[in-house]
TORBA-834212 format. One line per field, with one value per residue (C-alpha): chain; residue number from 1; y, x negated, z negated. Coordinates in steps of 0.05 Angstrom, whole numbers. Layout:
residues N
ch <- (A; ...)
i <- (NUM; ...)
v <- (Y; ...)
u <- (X; ...)
w <- (Z; ...)
This chain:
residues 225
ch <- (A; A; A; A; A; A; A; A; A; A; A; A; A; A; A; A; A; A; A; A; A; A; A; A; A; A; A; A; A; A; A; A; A; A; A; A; A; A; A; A; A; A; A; A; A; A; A; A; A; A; A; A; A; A; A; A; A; A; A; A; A; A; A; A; A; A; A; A; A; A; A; A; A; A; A; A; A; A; A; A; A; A; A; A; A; A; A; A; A; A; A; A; A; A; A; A; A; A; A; A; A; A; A; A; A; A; A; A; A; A; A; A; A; A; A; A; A; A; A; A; A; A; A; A; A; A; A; A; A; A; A; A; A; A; A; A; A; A; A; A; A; A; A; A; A; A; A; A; A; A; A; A; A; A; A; A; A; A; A; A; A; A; A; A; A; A; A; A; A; A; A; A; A; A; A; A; A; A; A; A; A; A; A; A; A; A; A; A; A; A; A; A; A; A; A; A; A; A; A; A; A; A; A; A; A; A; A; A; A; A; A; A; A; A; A; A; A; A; A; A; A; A; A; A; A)
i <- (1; 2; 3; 4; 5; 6; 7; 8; 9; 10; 11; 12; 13; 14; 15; 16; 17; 18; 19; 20; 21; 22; 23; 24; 25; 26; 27; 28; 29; 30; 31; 32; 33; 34; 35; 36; 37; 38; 39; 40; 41; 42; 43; 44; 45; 46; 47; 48; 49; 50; 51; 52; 53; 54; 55; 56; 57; 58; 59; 60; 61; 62; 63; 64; 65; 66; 67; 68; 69; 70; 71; 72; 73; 74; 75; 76; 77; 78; 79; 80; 81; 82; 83; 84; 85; 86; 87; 88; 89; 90; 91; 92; 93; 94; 95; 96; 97; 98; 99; 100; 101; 102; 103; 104; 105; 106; 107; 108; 109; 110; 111; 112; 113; 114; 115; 116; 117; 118; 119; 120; 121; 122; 123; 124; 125; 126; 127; 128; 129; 130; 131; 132; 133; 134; 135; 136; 137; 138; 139; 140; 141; 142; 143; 144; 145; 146; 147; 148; 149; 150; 151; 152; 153; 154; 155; 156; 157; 158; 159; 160; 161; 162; 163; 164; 165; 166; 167; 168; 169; 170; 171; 172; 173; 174; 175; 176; 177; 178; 179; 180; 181; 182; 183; 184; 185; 186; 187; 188; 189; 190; 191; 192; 193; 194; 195; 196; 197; 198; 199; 200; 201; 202; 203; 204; 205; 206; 207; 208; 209; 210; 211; 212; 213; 214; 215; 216; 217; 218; 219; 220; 221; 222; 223; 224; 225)
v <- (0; 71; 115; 189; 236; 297; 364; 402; 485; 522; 564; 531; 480; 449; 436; 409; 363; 338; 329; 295; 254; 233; 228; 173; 134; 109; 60; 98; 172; 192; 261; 273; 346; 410; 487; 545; 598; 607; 617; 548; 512; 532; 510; 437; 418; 441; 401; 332; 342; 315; 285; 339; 399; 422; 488; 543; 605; 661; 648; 691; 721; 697; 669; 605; 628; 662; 604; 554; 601; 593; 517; 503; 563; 526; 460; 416; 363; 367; 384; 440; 421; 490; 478; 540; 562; 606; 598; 666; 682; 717; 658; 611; 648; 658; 595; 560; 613; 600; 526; 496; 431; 431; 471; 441; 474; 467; 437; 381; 311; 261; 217; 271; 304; 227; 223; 294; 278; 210; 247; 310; 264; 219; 278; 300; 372; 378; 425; 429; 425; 501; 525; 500; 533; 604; 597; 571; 638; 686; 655; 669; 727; 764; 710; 758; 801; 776; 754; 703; 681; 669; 635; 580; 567; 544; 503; 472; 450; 440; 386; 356; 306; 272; 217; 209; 176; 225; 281; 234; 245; 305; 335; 290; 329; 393; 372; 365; 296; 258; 197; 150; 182; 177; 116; 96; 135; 99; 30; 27; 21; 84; 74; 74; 138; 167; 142; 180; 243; 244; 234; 283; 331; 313; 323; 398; 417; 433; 441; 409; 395; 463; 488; 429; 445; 520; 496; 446; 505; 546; 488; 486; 415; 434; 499; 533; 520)
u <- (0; -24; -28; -12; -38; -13; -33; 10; -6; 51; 29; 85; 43; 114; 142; 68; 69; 147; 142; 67; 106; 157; 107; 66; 128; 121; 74; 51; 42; -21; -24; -103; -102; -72; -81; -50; -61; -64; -129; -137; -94; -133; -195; -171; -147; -209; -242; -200; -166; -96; -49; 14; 0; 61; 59; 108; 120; 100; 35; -28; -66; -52; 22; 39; 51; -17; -44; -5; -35; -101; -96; -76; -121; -176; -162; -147; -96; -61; 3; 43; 114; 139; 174; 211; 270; 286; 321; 319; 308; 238; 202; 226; 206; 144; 131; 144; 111; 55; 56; 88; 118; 178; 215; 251; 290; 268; 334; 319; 333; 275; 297; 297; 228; 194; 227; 208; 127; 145; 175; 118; 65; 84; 89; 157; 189; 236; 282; 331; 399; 416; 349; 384; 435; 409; 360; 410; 451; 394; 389; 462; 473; 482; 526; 577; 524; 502; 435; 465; 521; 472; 427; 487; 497; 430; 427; 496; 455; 394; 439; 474; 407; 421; 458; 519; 473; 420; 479; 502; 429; 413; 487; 457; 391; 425; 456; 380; 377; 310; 296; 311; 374; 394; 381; 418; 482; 478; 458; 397; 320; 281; 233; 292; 313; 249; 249; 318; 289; 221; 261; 313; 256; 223; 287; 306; 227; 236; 179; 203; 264; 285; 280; 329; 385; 383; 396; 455; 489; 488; 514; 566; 550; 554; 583; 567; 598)
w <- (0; 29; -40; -22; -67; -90; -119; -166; -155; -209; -262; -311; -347; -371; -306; -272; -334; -316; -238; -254; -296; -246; -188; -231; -242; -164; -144; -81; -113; -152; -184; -158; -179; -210; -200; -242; -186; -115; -108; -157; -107; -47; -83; -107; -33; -11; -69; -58; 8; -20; 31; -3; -41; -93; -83; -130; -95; -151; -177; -213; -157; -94; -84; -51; 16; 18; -5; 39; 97; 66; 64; 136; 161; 132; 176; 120; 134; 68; 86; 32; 10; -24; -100; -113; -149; -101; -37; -2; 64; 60; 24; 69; 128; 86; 73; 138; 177; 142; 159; 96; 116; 78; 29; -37; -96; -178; -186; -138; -175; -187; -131; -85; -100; -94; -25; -16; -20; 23; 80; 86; 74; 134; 174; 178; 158; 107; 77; 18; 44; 13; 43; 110; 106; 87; 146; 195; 167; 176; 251; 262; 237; 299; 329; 368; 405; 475; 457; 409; 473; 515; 466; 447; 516; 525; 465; 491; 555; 515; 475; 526; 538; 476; 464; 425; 358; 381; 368; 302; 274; 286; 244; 191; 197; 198; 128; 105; 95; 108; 150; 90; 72; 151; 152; 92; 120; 193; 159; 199; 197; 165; 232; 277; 243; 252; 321; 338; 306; 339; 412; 395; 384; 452; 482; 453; 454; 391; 339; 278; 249; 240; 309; 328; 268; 299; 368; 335; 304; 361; 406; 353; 350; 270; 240; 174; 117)
């Protein structure tokens, strides 16, 4: 068994001590390191180059988006899944523009945060469900204007390549659910649901997961809500 380890960057001593504690409870997840700071963080994945780095938005120093920008700036292939308790607009953006590869709330269960680390580590994107749907607002926000008309049109013939389980999987990516949890929902392998996301993807050009729940919403393939 591949072991992926992880890095926990959050200046809350409490909370790196809980999520260490929930990470180590998993037979594939070592806690390899820990940072306080930004600058800290950046320093430990450049120390251990960790497959994940935890990384809390506000932070001594440095935040975590500088420091996520740092990180992948630097080359390293540690890949940054952002632990926040915020779900605004501007750290997502933030945070994904600096090439985080996924984006989960605090409040995020146990279960969810070990299948968090699962998914970026094998090289997927993933968001919380409530960060979806604030960035899938932000994109639509201007939905009446031309731009935005012309824009869903082209999604809609952007979409119309895909199958109709290509279209099932992706509205159960735009509810931010991960491979695993796709694959639970369509009673199918978690490599076949991988499979149907990494073709959908091809299909839309899409960069990541994101790109492609934009495009679904303004298909109207899924509405907010």
């Amino acid at each position: 068994m591949t072991t992926i380890r992880v890095v926990l960057a959050d200046d809350d001593a409490l909370l790196r001590a809980g999520v260490g504690v929930v990470l180590a409870s998993t037979a594939d997840i070592e806690v390899a390191g820990e940072a306080a700071d930004g600058i800290g963080a950046v320093e430990v994945c450049r120390s251990l180059d960790p497959d994940v780095v935890l990384m809390d938005v506000r932070m001594p120093g440095i935040d975590g988006i500088e420091a996520t920008r740092r990180i992948v700036a630097a080359g390293l292939a540690t890949r940054v899944l952002v632990l926040t308790t915020f779900r605004h607009d501007e750290y997502v953006w933030g945070a994904l523009h600096a090439g985080a590869s996924g984006f989960l709330l605090k409040r995020a269960s146990p279960e969810r945060l070990v299948d968090a680390v699962r998914t970026v580590a094998a090289g997927d994107t993933l968001l919380d469900p409530a960060v979806t749907r604030d960035l899938v607002s932000h994109f639509l926000a201007t939905t009446g204007s031309p731009d935005a008309l012309a824009q869903a049109g082209a999604a809609g013939r952007q979409l119309a390549a895909l199958t109709d389980r290509e279209r099932q999987v992706l509205r159960l990516v735009a509810e931010g659910l991960s491979n695993a949890e796709i694959a639970d929902v369509l009673v199918i392998a978690e490599s076949t649901a991988k499979t149907h996301v990494k073709r959908i993807l091809a299909k839309l050009g899409a960069r990541d997961r994101v790109q492609a729940v934009v495009l679904a919403y303004r298909a109207g393939l899924v509405r907010p809500g």
